[in-house]
C-alpha positions as CSV (number, residue, x, y, z in Angstrom):
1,X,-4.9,32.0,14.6
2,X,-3.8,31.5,17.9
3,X,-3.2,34.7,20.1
4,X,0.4,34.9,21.2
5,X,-0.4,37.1,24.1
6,X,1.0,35.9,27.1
7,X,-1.4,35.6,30.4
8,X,0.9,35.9,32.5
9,X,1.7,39.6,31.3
10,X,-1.9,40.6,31.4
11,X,-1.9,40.1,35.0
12,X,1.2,41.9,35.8
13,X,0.7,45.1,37.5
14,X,1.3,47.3,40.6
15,X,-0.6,49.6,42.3
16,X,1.6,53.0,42.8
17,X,1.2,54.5,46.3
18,X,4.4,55.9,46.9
19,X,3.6,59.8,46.7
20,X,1.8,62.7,45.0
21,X,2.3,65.9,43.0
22,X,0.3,68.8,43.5
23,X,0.5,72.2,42.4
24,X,0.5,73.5,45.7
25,X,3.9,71.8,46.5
26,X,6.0,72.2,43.0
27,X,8.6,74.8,41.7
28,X,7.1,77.5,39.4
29,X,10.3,76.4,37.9
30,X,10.5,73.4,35.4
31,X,14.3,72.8,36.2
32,X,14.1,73.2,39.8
33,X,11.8,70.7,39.9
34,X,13.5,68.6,37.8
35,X,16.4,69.0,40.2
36,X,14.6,68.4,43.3
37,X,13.2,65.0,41.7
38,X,16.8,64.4,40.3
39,X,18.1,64.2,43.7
40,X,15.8,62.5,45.3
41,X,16.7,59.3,42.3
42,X,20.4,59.9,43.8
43,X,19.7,59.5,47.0
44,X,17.1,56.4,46.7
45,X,17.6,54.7,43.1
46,X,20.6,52.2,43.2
47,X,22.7,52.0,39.7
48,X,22.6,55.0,37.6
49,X,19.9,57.8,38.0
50,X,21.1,59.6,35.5
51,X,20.2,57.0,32.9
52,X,17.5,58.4,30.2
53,X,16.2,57.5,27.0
54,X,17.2,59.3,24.1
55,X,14.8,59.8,21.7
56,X,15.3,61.2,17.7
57,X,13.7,61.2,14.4
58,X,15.5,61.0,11.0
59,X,14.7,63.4,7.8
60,X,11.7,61.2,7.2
61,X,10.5,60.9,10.9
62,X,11.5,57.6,11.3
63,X,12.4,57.8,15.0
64,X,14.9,55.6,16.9
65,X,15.4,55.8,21.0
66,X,18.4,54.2,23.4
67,X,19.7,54.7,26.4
68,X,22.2,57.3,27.9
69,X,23.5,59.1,30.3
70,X,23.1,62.5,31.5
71,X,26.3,64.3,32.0
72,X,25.0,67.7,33.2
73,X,21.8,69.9,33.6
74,X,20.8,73.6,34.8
75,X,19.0,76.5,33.3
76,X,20.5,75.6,29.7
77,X,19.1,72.4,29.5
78,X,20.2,68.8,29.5
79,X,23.9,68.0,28.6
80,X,24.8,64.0,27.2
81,X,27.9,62.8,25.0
82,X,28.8,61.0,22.1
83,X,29.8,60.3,18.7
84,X,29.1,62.8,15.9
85,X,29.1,60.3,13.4
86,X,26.7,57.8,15.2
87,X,23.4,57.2,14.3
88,X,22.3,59.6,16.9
89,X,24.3,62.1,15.9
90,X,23.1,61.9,12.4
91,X,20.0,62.1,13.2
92,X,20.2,65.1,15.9
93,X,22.5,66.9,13.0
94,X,19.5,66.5,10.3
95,X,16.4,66.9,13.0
96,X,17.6,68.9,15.7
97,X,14.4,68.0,17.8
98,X,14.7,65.0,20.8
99,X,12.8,64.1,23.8
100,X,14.2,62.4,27.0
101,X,12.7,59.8,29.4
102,X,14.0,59.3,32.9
103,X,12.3,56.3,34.9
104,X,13.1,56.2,38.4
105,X,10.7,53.1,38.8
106,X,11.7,52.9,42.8
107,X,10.0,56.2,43.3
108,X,7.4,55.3,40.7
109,X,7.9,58.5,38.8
110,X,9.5,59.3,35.3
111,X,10.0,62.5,33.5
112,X,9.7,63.5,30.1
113,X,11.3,66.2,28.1
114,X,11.3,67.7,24.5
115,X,13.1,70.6,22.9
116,X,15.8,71.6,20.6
117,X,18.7,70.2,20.0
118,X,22.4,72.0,20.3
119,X,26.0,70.8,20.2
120,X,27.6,72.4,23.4
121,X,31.2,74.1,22.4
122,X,34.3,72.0,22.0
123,X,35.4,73.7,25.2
124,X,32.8,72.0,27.3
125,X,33.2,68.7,25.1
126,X,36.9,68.3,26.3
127,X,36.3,69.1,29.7
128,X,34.4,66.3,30.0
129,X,36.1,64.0,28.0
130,X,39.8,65.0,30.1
131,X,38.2,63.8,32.8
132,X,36.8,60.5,31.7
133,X,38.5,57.4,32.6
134,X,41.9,56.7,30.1
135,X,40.1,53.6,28.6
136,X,36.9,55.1,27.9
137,X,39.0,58.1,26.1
138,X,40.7,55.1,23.9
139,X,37.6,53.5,23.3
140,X,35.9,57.0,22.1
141,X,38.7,57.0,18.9
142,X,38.6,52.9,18.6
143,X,34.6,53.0,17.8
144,X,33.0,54.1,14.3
145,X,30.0,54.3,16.7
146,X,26.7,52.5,15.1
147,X,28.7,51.1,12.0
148,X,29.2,47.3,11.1
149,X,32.2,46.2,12.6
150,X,33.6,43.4,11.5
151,X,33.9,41.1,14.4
152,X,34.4,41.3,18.4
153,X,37.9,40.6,18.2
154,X,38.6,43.4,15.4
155,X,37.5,45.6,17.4
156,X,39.4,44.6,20.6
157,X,42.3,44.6,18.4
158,X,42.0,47.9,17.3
159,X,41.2,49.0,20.8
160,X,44.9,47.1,21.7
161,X,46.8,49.4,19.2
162,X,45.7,52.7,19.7
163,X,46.1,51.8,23.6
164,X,49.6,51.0,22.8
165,X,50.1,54.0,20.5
166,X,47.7,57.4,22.1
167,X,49.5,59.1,24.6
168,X,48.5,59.0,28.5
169,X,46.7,62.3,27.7
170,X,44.2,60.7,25.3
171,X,43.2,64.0,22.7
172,X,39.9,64.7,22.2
173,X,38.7,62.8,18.9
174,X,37.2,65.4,16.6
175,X,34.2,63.6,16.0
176,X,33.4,63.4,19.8
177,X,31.4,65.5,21.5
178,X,28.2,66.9,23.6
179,X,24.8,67.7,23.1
180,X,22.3,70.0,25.1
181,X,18.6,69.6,24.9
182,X,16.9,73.1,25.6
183,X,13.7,72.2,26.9
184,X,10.2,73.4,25.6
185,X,8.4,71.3,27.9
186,X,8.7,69.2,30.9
187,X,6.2,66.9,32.3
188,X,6.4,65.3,35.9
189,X,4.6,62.0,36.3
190,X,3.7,60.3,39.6
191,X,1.9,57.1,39.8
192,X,-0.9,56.6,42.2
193,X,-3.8,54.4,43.1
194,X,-6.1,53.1,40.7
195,X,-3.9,54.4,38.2
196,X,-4.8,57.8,38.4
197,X,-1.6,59.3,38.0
198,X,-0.3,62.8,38.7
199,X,0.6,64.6,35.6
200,X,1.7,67.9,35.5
201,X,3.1,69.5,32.0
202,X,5.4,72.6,32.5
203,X,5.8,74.8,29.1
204,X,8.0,76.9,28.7
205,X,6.1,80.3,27.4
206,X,8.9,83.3,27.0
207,X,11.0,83.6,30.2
208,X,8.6,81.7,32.9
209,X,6.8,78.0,32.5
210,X,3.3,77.8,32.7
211,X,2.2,74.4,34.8
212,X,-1.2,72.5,33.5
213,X,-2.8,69.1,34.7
214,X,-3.1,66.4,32.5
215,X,-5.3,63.4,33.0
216,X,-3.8,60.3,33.4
């Protein structure tokens, strides 16, 4: 059989040489670290920083990932939005476990995070969403998030009506809401030369992290 590898690919790679991370200049604290990294991806990643993959697992294990976007973080955790009744929310209602990727490829570093899973209250959930943008608050009741729909135009259509009918103050859809990862474990990767990257794992034991090496 012929191979369907593309050469082309094979040869694609990058030698990182952007920067380090050693224990001797990182927080003793997972989330200050994060946020020190965090802004640093503000201040020299164009687009959205905040972007992360989103990670669950069904009742079976199957797991499924996407993209989206962090809304909030501090010593709680990680705070994102979204439909209940998505396929993601499913999943994070029946396997409250998740892990989050952040790839800030212009400071060849990404982060990844797993913990728990918690809905934040509906409090926080419509302090968010009063601030949204009025469309995107239309658009949160006109989607049956992850379901068949059937066609483009149905669903600009329905968009179109409730537009004409919800009131400039958009209510909170009750099936709309947050999420907040509490994080178990945290790990910080640099790339360097010769691709042996920087990898340090932060897990959280009690009240304090404890910070190991891993090898690349």
């Amino acid at each position: 059989m012929k191979s369907t590898v593309q050469p082309d690919l094979q040869s694609l790679r990058i030698d990182y040489a952007k920067g380090e991370l050693l224990e001797a200049d990182v927080s003793a604290d997972a989330m200050e670290q994060f946020a020190r990294w965090f802004t640093d991806a503000r201040q020299n990643r164009p687009g959205e920083p905040n972007a992360m993959t989103l990670a669950t697992a069904d009742a079976l294990g199957r797991p499924s990932a996407r993209v989206v976007l962090l809304k909030d973080f501090g010593p709680r955790g990680f705070t994102f939005f979204g439909n209940y009744d998505s396929r993601k929310g499913h999943e994070l209602s029946t396997n409250p476990q998740a892990a989050l990727v952040f790839h800030w490829a212009v400071l060849e570093r990404q982060v990844r995070i797993e913990g728990r899973i918690e809905k934040v209250t509906r409090a926080e959930s419509k302090a968010y969403y009063d601030i949204r943008p009025r469309n995107a608050r239309v658009g949160a009741h006109a989607s049956e998030q992850s379901r068949v729909v059937e066609s483009r135009e149905a669903l600009d259509k329905r968009f179109a009506e409730l537009d004409a009918t919800l009131p400039q103050d958009v209510p909170l859809p009750e099936q709309w809401g947050g999420w907040r990862l509490v994080p178990t474990s945290i790990e910080f990767w640099q790339g360097r030369p010769s691709r042996l990257h920087d990898r340090l794992l932060y897990t959280r034991v009690e009240n304090n992290w404890k910070i190991e090496r891993l090898c690349p």
